[in-house]
C-alpha positions, -999 to 999 in steps of 0.1 A, spaced: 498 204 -669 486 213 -638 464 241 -631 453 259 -597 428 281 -589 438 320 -589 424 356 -585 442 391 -600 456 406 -570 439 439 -583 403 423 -574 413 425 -534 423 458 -517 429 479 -544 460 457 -554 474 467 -517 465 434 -496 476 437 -462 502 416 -444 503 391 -417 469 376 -405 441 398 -415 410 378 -394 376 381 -406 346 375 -387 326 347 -390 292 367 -404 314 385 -432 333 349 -440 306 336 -467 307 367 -486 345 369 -486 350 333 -499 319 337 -524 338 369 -535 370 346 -538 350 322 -557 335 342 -583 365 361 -592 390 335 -593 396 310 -620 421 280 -628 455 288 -647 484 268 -653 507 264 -623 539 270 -638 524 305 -652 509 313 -621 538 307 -601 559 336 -622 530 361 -621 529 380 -589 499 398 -605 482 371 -593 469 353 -561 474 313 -560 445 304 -533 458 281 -502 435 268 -479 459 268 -447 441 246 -419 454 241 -383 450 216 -363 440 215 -326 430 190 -297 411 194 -269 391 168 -246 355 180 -231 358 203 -210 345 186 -176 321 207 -146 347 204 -118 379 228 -116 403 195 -116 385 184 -148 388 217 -164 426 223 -155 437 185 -163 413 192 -196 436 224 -203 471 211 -198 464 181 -225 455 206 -250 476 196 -287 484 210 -319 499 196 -352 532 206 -358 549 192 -395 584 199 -409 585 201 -447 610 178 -465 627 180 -500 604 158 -509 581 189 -513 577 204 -544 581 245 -530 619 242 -525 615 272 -509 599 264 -479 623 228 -474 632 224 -434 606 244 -425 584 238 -393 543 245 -401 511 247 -386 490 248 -411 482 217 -438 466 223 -469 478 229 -511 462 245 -540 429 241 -551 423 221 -581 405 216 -610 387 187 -593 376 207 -565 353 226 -583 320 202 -590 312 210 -557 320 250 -562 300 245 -595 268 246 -568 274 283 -564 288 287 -530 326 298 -524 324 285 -487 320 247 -501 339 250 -529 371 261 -505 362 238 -477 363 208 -499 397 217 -514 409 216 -478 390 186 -469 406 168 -502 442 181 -493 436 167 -456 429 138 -462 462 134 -488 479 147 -465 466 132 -432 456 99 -422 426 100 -396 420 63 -392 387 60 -383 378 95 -374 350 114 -389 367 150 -398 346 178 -382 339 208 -401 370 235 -405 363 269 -392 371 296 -415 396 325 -395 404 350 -425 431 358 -449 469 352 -446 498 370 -464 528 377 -470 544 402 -501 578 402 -486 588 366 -497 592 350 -530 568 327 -523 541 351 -505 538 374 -535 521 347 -555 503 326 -528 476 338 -504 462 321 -473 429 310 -464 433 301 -432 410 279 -409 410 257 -379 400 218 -372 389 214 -334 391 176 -325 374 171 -292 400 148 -277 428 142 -258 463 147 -268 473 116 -264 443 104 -282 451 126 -312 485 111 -312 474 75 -318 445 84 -345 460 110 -365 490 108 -387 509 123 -411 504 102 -445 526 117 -468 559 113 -448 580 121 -482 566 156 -482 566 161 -444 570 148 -410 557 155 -373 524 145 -356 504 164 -324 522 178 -297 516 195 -261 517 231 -263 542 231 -236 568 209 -265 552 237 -291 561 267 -274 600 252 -267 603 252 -303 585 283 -308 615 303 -289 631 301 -325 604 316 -344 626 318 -374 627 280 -380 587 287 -390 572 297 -421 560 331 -422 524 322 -429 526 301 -395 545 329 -375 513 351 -384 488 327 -368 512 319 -341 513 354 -328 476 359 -330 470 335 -311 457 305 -333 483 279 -316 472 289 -282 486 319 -259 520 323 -249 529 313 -217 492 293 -213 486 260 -229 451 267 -235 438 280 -272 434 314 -277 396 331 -274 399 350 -301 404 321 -332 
């Protein structure tokens, strides 16, 4: 049976976690995912799915492109305008019925039992990061692409959903310094019977985005801070 990695919701917030995005800054990150870490531990899913009074951890990654920025002010602007971000709708193929026909920006799953020889080393931060890294690459083909390190933005959730009350976010961003149409050739989706869709412009993205209904909730959070990029500008936002 399989098991995922959990915490008692009681062990964050006094029981009261907030909702929507809840950013944390990058000097209080290691001690929030070490807290994560040593609190949590592995339960069967099935139980865990049926127990709001716990917290299934997600690591919940967006994906971004962006060639170099160059020195002149044509460079910068042509830089700018071929900015990207990974858009995926989820299938029936997906397990979570709940979330079928759903558009996402974030890739990621449960952390697993096998995730945790490198969490066995004492240090939350690796221990998350490689149960993104592992759900990436099942997830994603990169071709030949080294994966940069994901950046860890803070915590996502939602209590007003079914499937919120049991899951919570961890949500971080992969920068890949490169141009849209760069991204589109190198990185697909692998697991095309859970999911579909590839990198887009931000001008495509934000078309779509006019229905913000058609998007998860946990996406819609990042989207209106400002993780996809602003509104209006097709550059990424400063603040994630």
């Amino acid at each position: 049976m399989a098991q995922v990695y959990v915490v008692d919701r009681a062990a964050f917030f006094g029981g009261d976690w907030p909702h929507g995005f809840h950013p944390i800054a990058p000097e209080a990150a290691p001690a929030f995912l070490e807290r994560a870490f040593r609190l949590g531990r592995f339960v069967d899913r099935p139980l865990a799915e049926q127990a709001p009074a716990w917290k299934q951890w997600i690591p919940y990654c967006v994906l971004r492109c962006q060639p170099p920025l160059g020195t002149t002010e044509a460079s910068r602007r042509s830089a700018s305008q071929d900015r990207g971000i990974l858009r995926v709708q989820r299938t029936k193929g997906q397990s979570e019925a709940r979330l079928h026909g759903s558009f996402s920006i974030g890739i990621g799953g449960h952390v697993e039992p096998e995730d945790q020889a490198v969490g066995a080393a004492g240090d939350g931060g690796q221990f998350f990061a490689q149960a993104l890294l592992r759900e990436l690459r099942e997830e994603i083909l990169f071709g030949d692409l080294e994966i940069p390190a994901p950046r860890f933005l803070g915590l996502i959730n939602d209590d007003s959903t079914e499937v919120g009350r049991v899951h919570a976010g961890l949500a971080y961003a992969l920068d890949l310094s490169m141009t849209l149409r760069q991204a589109q050739a190198a990185v697909r989706v692998r697991e095309i019977s859970k999911m579909h869709g590839g990198f887009e412009s931000l001008a495509e993205f934000f078309k779509l985005w006019q229905d913000q209904a058609q998007f998860e909730s946990w996406s819609q959070f990042l989207i209106h801070a400002g993780v996809a990029g602003h509104m209006g500008d097709s550059g990424h936002s400063d603040r994630c």
